[in-house]
Structure formats: structure tokens, C-alpha cells
C-alpha positions as CSV (number, residue, x, y, z in Angstrom):
1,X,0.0,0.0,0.0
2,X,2.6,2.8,-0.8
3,X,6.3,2.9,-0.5
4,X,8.0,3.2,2.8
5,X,8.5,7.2,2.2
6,X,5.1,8.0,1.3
7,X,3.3,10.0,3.8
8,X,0.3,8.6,5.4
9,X,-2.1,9.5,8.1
10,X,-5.6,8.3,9.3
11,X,-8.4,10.0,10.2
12,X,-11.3,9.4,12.6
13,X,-14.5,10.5,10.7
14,X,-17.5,11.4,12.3
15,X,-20.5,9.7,11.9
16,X,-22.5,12.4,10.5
17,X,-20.7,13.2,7.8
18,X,-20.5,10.0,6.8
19,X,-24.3,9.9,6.8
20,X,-24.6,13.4,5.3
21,X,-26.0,14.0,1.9
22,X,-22.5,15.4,1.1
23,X,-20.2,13.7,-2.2
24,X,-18.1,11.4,-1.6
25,X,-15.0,14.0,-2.9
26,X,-16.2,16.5,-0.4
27,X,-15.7,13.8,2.7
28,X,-12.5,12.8,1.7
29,X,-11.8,16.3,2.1
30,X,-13.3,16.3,5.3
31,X,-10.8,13.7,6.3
32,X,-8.0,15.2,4.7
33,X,-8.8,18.3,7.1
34,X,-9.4,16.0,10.3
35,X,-6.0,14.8,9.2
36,X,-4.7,18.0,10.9
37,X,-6.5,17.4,13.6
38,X,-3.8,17.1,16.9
39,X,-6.1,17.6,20.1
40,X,-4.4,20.5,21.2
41,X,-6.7,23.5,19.3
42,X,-9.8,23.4,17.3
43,X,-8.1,25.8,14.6
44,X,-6.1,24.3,11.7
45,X,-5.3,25.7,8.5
46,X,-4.4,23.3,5.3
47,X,-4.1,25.3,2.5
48,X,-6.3,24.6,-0.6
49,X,-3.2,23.2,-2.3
50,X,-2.3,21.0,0.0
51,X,-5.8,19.6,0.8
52,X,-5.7,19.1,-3.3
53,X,-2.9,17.3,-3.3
54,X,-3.9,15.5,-0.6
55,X,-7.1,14.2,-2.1
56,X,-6.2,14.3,-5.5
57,X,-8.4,17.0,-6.9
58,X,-7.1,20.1,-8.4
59,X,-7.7,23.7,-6.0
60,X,-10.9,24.8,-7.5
61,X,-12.7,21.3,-6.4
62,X,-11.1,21.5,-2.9
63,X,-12.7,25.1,-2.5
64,X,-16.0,23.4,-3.4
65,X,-16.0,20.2,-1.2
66,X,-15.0,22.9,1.8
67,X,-17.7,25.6,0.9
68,X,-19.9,22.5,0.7
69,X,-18.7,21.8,4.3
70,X,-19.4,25.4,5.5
71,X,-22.9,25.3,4.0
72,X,-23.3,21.9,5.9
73,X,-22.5,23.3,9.1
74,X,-19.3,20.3,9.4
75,X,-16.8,22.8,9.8
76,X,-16.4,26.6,10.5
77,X,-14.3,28.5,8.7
78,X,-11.5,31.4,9.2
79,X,-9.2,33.8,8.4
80,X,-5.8,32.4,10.4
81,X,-4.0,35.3,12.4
């Protein structure tokens, strides 16, 4: 499953957005974002680029799948200071 150098994480997904009425590119960038996830904040912020690569979809579709997770009320979104 991947060379030895490849970078790999997991990601615990929550039920819900498993459930949701969301498409299926928009919760693997769900988990791609819960990747970043480290327990010690709530604020994390992957770039569009790198949540692309990531999934495998080029920028614009990574915009859409998060906007899609705004609307949804999965995640919040904002500016990082």
C-alpha cells in the first residue's frame, strides 16, 4: 500500500458526515482536514493546495467540497492570524 517514504495519516470521521447527503469528494476532504487534527486546538489551517494534493483533486474542487462543508455546518471557517 505505498512505498515506505510515502506520507500517510488516518483520520477518525465522524458519523455524520458519513451519513450526510455530502459527495463522496467533499468527505474525503473532510478527512483530509481531520487529518490535521492534533487535540491540542480546534483551529487548523491546510491550504487549498495541499488539501488538493492530498485528495487528488485540483484547488478549485477543494474550495468546493469545503464551501460544501461550511454550508453543511461540518466545519467553520477562518481567516488564520
Amino acid at each position: 500500500m505505498g512505498s515506505q517514504n510515502e506520507s500517510q495519516f488516518f483520520a477518525i470521521m465522524d458519523s455524520a458526515v458519513l451519513k450526510a447527503k455530502l459527495k463522496p469528494t467533499t468527505k474525503l476532504v473532510y478527512a483530509a482536514i481531520a487529518s490535521y487534527y492534533r487535540g491540542e486546538s480546534s483551529l487548523i489551517f491546510p491550504s487549498y493546495n495541499r488539501i488538493a494534493d492530498i485528495v487528488g483533486i485540483n484547488r478549485r474542487t477543494a474550495i468546493s467540497a469545503v464551501n460544501e462543508l461550511v454550508i453543511a455546518g461540518v466545519i467553520k471557517k477562518s481567516a488564520q492570524m
